[in-house]
C-alpha positions in Angstrom: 7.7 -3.9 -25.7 10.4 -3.8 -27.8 12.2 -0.7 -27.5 11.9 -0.9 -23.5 12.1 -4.6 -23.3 13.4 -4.4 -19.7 10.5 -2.7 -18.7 8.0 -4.8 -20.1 9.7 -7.6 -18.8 8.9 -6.6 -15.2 5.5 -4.6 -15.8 3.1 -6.3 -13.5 0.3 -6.3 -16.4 2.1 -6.7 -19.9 -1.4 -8.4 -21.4 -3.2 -4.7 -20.5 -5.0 -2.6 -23.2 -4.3 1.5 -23.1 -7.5 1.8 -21.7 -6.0 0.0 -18.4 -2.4 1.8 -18.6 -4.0 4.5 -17.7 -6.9 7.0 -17.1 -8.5 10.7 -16.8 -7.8 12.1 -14.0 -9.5 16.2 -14.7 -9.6 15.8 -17.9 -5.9 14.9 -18.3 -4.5 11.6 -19.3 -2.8 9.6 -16.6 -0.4 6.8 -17.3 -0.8 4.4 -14.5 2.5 2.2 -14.6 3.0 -0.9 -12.3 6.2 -3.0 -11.8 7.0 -6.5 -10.5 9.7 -5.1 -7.8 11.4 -2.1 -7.0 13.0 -0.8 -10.1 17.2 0.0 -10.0 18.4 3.3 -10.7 19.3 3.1 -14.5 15.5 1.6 -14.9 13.7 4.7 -13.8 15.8 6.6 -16.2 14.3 4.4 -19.0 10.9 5.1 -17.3 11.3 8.8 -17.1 12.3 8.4 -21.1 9.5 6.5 -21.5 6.9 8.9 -20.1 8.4 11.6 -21.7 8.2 9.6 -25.2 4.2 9.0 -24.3 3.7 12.1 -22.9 4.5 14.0 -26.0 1.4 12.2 -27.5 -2.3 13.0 -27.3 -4.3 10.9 -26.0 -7.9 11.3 -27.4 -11.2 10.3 -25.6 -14.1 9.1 -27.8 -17.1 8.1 -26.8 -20.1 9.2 -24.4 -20.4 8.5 -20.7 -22.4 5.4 -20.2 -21.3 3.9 -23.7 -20.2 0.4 -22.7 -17.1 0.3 -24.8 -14.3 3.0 -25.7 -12.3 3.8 -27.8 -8.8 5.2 -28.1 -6.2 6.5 -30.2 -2.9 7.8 -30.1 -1.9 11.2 -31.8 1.5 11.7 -33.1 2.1 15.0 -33.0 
């Protein structure tokens, strides 16, 4: 929010959890980003930084299947 403030500014769900950002797609974590309108030019780039901030994180599943609630974490790395 703060560091991308542009972004966040025109994310279609800026009240979301992690657990809603994304999800597990084959076992790997997928970051599932919306926007309110077509971003310019110079606002993908801060996406593609973005994603590549996140990506260099782990994103660790706990939990069981059928457990009603999850839990997640972020590992810096």
């Amino acid at each position: 929010m703060v560091k991308y403030s542009r972004l966040y500014s025109i994310d279609v769900d800026r009240g979301c959890s992690l657990v809603q950002a994304g999800s597990w797609n084959n076992g790997r974590w997928e970051w599932k980003l919306g926007w309110r309108r077509i971003l310019f030019m110079w606002e993908e780039n801060e996406v593609a930084q973005l994603l590549f901030l996140v990506d260099n994180k782990k994103v660790v599943e706990e939990g069981e299947s059928g457990v009603e609630s999850w839990s997640w974490r972020v590992i810096f790395l």
